[in-house]
C-alpha positions in Angstrom: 9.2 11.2 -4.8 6.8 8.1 -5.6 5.3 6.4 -2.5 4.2 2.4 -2.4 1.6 2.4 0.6 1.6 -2.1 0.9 -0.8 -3.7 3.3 -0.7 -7.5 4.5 -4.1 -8.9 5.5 -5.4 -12.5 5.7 -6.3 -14.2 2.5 -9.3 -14.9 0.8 -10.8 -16.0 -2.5 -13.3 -13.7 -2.9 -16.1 -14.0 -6.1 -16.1 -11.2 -8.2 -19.5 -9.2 -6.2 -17.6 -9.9 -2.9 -14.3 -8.6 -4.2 -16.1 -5.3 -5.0 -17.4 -5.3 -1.8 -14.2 -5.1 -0.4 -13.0 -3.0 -2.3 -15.9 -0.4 -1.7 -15.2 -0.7 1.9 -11.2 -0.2 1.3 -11.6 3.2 -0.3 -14.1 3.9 1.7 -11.9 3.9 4.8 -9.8 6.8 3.0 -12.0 8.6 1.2 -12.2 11.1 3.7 -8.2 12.0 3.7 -8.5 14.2 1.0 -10.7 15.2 -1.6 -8.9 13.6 -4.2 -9.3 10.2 -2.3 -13.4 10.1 -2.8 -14.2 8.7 -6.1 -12.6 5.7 -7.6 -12.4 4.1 -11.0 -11.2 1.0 -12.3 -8.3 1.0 -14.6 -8.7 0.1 -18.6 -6.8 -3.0 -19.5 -6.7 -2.5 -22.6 -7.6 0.2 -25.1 -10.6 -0.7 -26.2 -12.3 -0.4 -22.8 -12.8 2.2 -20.4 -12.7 3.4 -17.1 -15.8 2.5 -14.8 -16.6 4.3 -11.7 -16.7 1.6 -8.8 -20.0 3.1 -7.7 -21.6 1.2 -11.0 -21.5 -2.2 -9.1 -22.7 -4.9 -12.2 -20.1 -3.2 -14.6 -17.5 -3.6 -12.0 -18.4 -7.1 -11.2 -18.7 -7.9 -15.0 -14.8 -6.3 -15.3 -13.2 -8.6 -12.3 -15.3 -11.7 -14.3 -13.5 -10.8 -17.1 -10.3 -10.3 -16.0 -10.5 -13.6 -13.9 -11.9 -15.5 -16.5 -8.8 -14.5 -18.9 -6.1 -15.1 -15.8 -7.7 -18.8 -15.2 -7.5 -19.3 -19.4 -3.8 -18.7 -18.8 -2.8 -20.1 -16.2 -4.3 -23.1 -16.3 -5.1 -24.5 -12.7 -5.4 -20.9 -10.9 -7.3 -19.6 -8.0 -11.4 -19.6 -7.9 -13.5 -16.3 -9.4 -12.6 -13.5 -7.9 -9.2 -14.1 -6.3 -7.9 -11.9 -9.5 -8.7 -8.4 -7.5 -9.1 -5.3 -8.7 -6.9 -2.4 -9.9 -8.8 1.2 -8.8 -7.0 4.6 -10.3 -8.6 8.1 -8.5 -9.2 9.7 -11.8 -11.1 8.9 -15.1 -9.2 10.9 -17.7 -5.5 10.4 -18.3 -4.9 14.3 -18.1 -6.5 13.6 -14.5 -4.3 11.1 -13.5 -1.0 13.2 -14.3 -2.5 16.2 -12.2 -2.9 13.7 -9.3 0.2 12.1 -9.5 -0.7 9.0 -10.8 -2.7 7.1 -8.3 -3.4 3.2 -8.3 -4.7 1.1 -5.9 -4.4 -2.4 -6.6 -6.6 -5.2 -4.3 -5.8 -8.7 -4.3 -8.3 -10.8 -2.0 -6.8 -13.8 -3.0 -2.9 -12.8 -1.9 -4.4 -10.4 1.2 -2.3 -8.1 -0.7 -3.3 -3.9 -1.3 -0.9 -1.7 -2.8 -2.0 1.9 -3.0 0.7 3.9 -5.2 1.3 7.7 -5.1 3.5 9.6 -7.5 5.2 12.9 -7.1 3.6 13.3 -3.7 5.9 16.4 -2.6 5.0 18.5 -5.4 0.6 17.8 -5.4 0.6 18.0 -1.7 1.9 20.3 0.7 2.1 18.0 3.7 3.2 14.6 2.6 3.5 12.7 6.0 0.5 13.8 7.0 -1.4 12.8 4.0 0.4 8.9 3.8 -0.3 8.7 8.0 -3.9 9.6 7.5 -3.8 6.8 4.4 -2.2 4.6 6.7 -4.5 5.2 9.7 -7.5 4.6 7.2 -6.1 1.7 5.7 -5.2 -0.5 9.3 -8.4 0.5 10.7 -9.4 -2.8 8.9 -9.4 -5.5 11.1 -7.8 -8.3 8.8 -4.4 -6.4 8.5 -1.5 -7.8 9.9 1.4 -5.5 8.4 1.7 -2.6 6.7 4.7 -0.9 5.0 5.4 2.5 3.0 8.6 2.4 0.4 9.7 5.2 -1.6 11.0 5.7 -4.6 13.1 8.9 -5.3 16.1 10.2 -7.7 19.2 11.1 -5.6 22.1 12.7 -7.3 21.1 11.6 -10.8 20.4 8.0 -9.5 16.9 6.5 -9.3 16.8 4.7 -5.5 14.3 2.8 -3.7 14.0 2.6 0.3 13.4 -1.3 -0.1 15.8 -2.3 -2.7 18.6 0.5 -2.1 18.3 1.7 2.1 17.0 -1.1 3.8 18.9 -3.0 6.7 17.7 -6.3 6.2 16.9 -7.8 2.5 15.8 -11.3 3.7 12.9 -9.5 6.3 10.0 -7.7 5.1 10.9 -3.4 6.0 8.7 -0.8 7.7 10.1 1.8 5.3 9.1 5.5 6.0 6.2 3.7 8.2 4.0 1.0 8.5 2.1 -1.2 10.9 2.8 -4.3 13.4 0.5 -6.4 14.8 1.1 -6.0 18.1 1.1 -3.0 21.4 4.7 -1.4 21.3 5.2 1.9 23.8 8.0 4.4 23.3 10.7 2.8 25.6 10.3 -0.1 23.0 11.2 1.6 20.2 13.0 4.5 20.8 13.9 5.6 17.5 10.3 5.7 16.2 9.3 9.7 15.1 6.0 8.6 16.1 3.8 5.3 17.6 0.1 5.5 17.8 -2.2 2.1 18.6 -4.6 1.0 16.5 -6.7 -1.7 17.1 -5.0 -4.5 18.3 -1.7 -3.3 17.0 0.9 -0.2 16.4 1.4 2.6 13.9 4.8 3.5 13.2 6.7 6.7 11.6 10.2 5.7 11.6 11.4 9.3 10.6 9.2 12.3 9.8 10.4 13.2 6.5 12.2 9.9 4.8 14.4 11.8 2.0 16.7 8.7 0.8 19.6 11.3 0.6 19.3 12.5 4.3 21.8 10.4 5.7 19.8 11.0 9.2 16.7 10.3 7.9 17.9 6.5 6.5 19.8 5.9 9.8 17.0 6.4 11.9 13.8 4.2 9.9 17.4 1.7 9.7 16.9 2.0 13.4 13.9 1.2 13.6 13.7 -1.9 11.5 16.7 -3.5 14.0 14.2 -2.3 17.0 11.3 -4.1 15.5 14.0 -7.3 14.5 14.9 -7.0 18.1 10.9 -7.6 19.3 10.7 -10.3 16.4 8.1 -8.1 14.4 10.0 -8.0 11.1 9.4 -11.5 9.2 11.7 -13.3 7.6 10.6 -13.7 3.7 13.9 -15.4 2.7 15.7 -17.8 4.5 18.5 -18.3 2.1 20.0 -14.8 2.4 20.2 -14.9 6.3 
């Protein structure tokens, strides 16, 4: 099972020292999870270069200038320095990376997009849920998020399926998934079908169903649930208007 932790925050077009500013103060909000969630690198984009711990700030900063510098020779007319991100992996050696399941975290200031990707989660850790809730809680403890979503990717009889592309109730609407986070003070009686609801901040924490196995017909039914009870409190956006 491969897990897609997304977060939604407010924009901004950060230069390249502010961008790793924010992105020492996103890992730094989980580094504390679990062991293997403490030291970060950025990812190689090519072979000649290497990975660079994000604690060596100037090399960092000198990567995203790069990186920027190539995206605005390409597309001509693109956003201000910076606004490229940053793509952070938890381990420096490929042999690493395969032992922890292949962990990225990628950080776009300029889309107030984070992705945080897991891989093989159920076989490197024994508690799963707990591990993504404590990811999540550490993640929407920043202030600027406004949604937060977990999909998962998983084989099911010989088939490769996706919560978001494959189970989901509503395909013009962003989805919760296995769970997420809405802007906004939901109780129990408001979502009944919830495993779990927990504030934070100014808004909700939400585990549509303990363990989301995308063949556990259960399972699906109840985070489908829960995506109609959030559509019913108008916390799911719409993201297509054609398809409704």
């Amino acid at each position: 099972m491969n897990i897609t932790l997304a977060c939604y925050s407010l924009p901004n077009y950060f230069a390249a020292a502010q961008a790793w500013e924010d992105a020492s103060e996103w890992v730094a909000r989980i580094a504390n999870t679990h062991p293997d969630f403490e030291t970060w690198w950025t990812v190689p984009r090519g072979p000649r270069d290497d990975a660079i711990p994000l604690s060596q700030r100037g090399h960092v900063v000198a990567h995203i200038q790069k990186a920027n510098t190539q995206m605005v020779q390409e597309f001509l007319g693109s956003a201000g320095e910076g606004s490229v991100g940053i793509h952070l992996t938890n381990a420096a050696t490929d042999a690493e990376w395969m032992k922890r399941g292949k962990v990225s975290l990628a950080i776009h200031p300029g889309s107030g997009i984070l992705r945080l990707r897991l891989g093989r989660i159920e076989e490197i850790y024994p508690s799963p849920t707990t591990l993504i809730w404590k990811l999540l809680q550490g993640l929407t403890s920043e202030s600027r998020v406004t949604f937060a979503q977990t999909n998962v990717l998983q084989q099911v009889a010989g088939s490769v399926m996706t919560y978001s592309g494959d189970r989901r109730v509503f395909h013009h609407r962003e989805y919760l998934g296995w769970m997420g986070y809405v802007h906004a003070p939901l109780s129990a009686d408001q979502l009944p079908h919830a495993a779990r609801l927990e504030r934070q901040g100014r808004g909700t924490l939400i585990l549509a169903a303990d363990v989301l196995d995308l063949g556990d017909h259960a399972a699906v039914e109840q985070a489908n649930r829960t995506e109609i009870g959030l559509v019913d409190l108008g916390l799911l956006p719409v993201i297509d208007s054609s398809l409704m």
